[in-house]
C-alpha positions as CSV (number, residue, x, y, z in Angstrom):
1,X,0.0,0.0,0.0
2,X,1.2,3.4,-0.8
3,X,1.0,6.6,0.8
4,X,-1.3,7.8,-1.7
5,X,-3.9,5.1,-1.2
6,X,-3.6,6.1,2.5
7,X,-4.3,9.3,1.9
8,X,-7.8,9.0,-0.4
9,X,-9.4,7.2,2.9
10,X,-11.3,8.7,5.6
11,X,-10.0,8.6,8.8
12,X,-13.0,7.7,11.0
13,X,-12.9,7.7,15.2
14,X,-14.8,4.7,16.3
15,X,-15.5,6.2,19.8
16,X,-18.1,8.7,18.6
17,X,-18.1,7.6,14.8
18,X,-16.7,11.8,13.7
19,X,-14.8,11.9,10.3
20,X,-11.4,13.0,12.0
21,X,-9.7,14.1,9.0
22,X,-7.3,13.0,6.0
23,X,-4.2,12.0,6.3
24,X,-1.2,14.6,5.1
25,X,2.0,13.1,6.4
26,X,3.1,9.9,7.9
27,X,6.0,9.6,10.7
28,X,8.4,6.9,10.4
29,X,11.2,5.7,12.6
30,X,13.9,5.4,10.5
31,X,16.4,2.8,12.0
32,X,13.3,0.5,11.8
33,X,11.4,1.1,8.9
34,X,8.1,1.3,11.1
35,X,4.8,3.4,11.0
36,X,5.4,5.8,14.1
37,X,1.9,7.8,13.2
38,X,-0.3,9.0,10.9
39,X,-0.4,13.1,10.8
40,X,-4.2,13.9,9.9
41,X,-5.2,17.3,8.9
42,X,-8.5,18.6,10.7
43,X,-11.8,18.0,8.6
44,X,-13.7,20.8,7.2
45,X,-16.5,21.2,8.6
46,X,-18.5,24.3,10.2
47,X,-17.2,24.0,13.3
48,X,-13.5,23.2,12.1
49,X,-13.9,26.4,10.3
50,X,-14.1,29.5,12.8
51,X,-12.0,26.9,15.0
52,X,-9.1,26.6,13.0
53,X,-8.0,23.8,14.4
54,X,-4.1,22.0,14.2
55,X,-2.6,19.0,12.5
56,X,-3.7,15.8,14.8
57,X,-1.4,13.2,15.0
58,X,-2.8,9.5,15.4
59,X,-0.5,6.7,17.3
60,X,-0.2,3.4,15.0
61,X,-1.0,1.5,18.1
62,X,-4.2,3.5,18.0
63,X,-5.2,1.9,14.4
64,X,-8.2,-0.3,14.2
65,X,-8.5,-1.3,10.6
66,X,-7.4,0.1,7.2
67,X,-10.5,-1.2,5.4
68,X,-11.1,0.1,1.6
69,X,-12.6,3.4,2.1
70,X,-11.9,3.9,5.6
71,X,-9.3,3.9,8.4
72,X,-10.9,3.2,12.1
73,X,-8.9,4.3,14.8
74,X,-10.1,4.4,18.1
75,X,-9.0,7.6,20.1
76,X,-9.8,10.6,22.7
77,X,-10.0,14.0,21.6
């Protein structure tokens, strides 16, 4: 998988089911050639919009499934 394909999926919190965001960068660990995190910029919604909110960056561990469409992750905000 590429980041590219990574990138056309929503990013989807399964602990209140809110589009997080899309995914703009990705955080490796170099000596190990690992995922570290995914960096998600904010979606654009209303709300998102008078609060202009930062970059959010989601754990690998915090990863549920990278399905077709979607990635779940399962987080606090």
């Amino acid at each position: 998988m590429r980041l590219s394909d990574l990138q056309n999926k929503n990013v989807v919190n399964i602990s209140d089911g809110r589009n997080i965001g899309s995914i703009v960068d990705v955080k490796i660990d170099q000596e190990k050639g690992s995922i570290i995190s995914f960096v998600l910029e904010p979606s654009r919604n209303f709300l998102s919009f008078l609060n202009r909110g930062e970059d959010t960056e989601i754990k690998w561990d915090a990863i549920t499934k990278i399905g077709e469409d979607v990635i779940l992750v399962k987080i606090t905000l």
